[in-house]
C-alpha positions as CSV (number, residue, x, y, z in Angstrom):
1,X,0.0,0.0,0.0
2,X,1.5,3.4,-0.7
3,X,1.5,5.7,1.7
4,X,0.8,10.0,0.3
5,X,2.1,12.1,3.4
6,X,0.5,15.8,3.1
7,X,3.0,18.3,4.3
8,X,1.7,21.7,4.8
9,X,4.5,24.5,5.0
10,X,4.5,28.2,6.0
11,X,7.6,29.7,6.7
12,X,9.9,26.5,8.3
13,X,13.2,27.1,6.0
14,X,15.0,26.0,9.2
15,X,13.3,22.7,9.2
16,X,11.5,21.9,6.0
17,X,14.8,20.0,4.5
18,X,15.6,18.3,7.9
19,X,12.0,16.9,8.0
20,X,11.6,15.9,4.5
21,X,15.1,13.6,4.9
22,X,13.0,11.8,8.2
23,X,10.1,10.8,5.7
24,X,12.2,9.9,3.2
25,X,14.2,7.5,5.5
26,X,10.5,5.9,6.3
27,X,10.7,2.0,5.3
28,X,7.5,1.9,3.2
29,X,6.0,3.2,-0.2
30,X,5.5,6.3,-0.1
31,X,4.8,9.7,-1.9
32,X,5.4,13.0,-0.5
33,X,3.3,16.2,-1.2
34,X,4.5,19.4,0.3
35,X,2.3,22.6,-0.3
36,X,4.1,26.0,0.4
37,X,1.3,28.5,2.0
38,X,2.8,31.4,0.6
39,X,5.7,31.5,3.0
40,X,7.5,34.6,3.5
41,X,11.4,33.5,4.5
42,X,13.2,31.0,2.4
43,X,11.2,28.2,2.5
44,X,10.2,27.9,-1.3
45,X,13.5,28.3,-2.6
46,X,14.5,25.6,-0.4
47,X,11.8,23.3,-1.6
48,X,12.9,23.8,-5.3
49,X,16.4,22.7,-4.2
50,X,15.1,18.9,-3.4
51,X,15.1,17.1,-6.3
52,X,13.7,13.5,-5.6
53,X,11.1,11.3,-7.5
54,X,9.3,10.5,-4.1
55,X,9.0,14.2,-3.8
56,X,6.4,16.7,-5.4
57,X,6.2,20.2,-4.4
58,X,3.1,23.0,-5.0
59,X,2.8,26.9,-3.8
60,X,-0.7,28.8,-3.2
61,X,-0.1,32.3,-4.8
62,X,-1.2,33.5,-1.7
63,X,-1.5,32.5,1.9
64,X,-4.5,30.9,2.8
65,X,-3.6,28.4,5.9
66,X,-3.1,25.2,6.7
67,X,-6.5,23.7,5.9
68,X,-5.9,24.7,2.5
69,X,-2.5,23.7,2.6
70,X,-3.8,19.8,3.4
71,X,-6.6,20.7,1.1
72,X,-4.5,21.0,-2.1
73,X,-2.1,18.4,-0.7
74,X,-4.9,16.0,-1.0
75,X,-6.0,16.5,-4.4
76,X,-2.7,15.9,-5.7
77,X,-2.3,12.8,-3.5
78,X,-2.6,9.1,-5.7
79,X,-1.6,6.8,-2.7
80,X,-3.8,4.2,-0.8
81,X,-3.6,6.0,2.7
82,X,-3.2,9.5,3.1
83,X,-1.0,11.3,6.9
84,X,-0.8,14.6,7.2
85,X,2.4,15.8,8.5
86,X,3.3,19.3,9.8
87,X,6.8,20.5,9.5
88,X,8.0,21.9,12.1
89,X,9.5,18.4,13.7
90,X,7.1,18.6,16.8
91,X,6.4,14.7,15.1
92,X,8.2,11.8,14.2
93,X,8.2,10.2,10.9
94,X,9.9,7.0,12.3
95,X,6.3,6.5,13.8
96,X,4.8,5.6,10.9
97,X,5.2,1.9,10.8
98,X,3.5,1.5,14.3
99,X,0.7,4.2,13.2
100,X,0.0,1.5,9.4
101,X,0.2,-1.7,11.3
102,X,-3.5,-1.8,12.5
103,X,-4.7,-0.9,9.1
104,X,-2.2,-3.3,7.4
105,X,-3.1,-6.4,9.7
106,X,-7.2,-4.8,8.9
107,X,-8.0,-4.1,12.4
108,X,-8.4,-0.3,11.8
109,X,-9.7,2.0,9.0
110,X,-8.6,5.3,11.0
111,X,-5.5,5.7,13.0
112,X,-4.7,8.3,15.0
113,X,-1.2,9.2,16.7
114,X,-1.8,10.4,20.6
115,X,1.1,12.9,22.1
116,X,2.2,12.9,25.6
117,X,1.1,17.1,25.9
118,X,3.4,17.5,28.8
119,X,5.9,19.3,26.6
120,X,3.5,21.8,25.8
121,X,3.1,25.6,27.9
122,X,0.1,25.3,30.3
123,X,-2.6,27.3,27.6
124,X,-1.9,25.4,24.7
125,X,-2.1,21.6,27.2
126,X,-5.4,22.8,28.2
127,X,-6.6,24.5,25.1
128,X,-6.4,20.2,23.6
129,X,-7.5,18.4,26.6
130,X,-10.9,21.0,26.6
131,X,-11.2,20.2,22.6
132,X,-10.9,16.6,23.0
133,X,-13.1,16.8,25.6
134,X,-15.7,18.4,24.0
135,X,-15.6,16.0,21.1
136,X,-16.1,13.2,23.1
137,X,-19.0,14.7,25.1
138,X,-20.6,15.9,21.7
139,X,-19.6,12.7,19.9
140,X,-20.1,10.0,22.5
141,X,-16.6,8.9,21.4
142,X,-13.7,8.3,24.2
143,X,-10.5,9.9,22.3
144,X,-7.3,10.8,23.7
145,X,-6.2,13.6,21.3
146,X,-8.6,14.7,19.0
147,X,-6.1,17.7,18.0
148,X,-3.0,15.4,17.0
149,X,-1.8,16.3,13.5
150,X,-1.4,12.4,12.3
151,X,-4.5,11.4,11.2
152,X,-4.2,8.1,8.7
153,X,-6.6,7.0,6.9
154,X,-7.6,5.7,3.3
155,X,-7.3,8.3,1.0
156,X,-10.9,7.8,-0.7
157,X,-12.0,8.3,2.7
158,X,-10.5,11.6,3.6
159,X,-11.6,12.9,-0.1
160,X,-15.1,11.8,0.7
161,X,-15.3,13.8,3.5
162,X,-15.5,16.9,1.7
163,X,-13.5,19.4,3.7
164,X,-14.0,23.0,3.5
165,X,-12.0,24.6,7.0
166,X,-9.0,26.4,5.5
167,X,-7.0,27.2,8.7
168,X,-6.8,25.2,11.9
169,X,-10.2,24.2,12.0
170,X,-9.4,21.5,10.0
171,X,-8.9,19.1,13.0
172,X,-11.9,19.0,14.2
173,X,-13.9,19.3,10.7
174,X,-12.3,15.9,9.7
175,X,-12.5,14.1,13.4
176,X,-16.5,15.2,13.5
177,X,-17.4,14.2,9.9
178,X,-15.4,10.8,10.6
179,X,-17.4,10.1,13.9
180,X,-20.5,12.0,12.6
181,X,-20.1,8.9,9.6
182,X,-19.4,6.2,11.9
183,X,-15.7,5.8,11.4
184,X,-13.7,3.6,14.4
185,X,-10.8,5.9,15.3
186,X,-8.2,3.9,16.6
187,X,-5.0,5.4,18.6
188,X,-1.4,4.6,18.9
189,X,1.1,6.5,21.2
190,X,3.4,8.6,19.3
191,X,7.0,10.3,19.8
192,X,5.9,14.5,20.3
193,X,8.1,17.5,21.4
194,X,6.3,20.6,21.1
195,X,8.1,23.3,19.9
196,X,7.7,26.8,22.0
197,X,6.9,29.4,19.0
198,X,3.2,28.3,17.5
199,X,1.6,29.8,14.4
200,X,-1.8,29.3,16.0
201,X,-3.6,31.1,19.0
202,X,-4.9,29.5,21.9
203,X,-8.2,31.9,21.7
204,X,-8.2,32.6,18.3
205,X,-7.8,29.1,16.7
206,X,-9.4,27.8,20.0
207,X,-12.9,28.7,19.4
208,X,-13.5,28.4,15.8
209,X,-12.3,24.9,16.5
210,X,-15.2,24.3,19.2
211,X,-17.9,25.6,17.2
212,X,-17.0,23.8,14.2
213,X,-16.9,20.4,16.4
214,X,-20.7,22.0,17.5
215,X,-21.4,22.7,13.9
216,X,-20.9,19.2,12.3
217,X,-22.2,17.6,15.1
218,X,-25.7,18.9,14.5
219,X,-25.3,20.8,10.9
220,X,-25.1,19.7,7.5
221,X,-22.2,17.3,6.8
């Protein structure tokens, strides 16, 4: 099975190369599709320098965030199983093997890798433990991370979910159309370190990401 890894990037020139060598090193097929938002710094120019076959690389003509970014990443994916990957090396790629088995052995259709938050500052810990939460309350599912950036999953699957959330929302937009459809979401433990700078807001990513949990629970899917 081939594995497409969606990389949204926005300004990580320091980190972009370093990360794309980790999934590269991954033992299974794979195809990787990084989307530049628009960055600002070097982080295109960095891109272009990569030349391998495993590799594809896109830019948005303007920046539209990181929904978008996994967004376009997806519709140039071709692989069996999509994971979306952020590149700022808060994640390990050498979790992937652990994160495919329980689809490979068919015991899972949705996998999703749980962090140990006690890296992250105090706002940001509580900010996930209240989302996932929610979710579960809303959901009547028992998660452990509903915020975690791997989400695996058959690519057909995440297509046919139709997503429309263009910045951060995006979490919870595919976790409540997956539950809101039935889906099994099945967790491993993963490797996280979080890093101390964040692109997001705890307030203003925060609630946008509650009422869109709210909104596909009882909305239009």
């Amino acid at each position: 099975m081939k594995l497409s890894v969606l990389i949204p990037v926005f300004n990580e020139q320091d980190s972009v190369a370093k990360l794309l060598e980790k999934v590269l090193a991954v033992p299974c097929e794979k195809e990787i599709v990084v989307v530049d938002d628009c960055s600002t710094d070097n982080t295109w120019q960095v891109l272009n320098g990569i030349h391998n076959p495993h590799v594809q690389v896109h830019r948005h003509d303007t920046n539209q965030g990181k929904g978008a970014g996994i967004c376009t990443a997806l519709g140039k994916a071709t692989g069996d199983l999509v994971i979306i990957q952020d590149a700022d090396l808060e994640y390990d790629p050498d979790d992937y093997p652990k994160l495919l088995d329980p689809i490979l052995r068919g015991e899972a259709q949705v996998v999703y890798g749980v962090r140990d938050l006690d890296s992250q500052e105090f706002l940001f810990r509580f900010g996930n433990q209240f989302l996932t939460l929610a979710t579960n309350i809303l959901y009547g599912s028992n998660l452990s991370d509903m915020e975690t950036c791997y989400k695996l999953m058959p690519r057909e699957v995440m297509l046919s979910l139709n997503l429309r959330a263009t910045r951060f929302q995006i979490e919870p937009e595919i976790t409540g159309k997956l539950l809101r459809r039935g889906y099994v979401i099945h967790e491993v433990p993963i490797w996280y370190s979080a890093r101390k700078e964040k692109k997001l807001s705890a307030w203003k990513d925060g609630l946008p990401a509650l009422w869109t949990l709210v909104k596909y629970r009882f909305g239009k899917l």
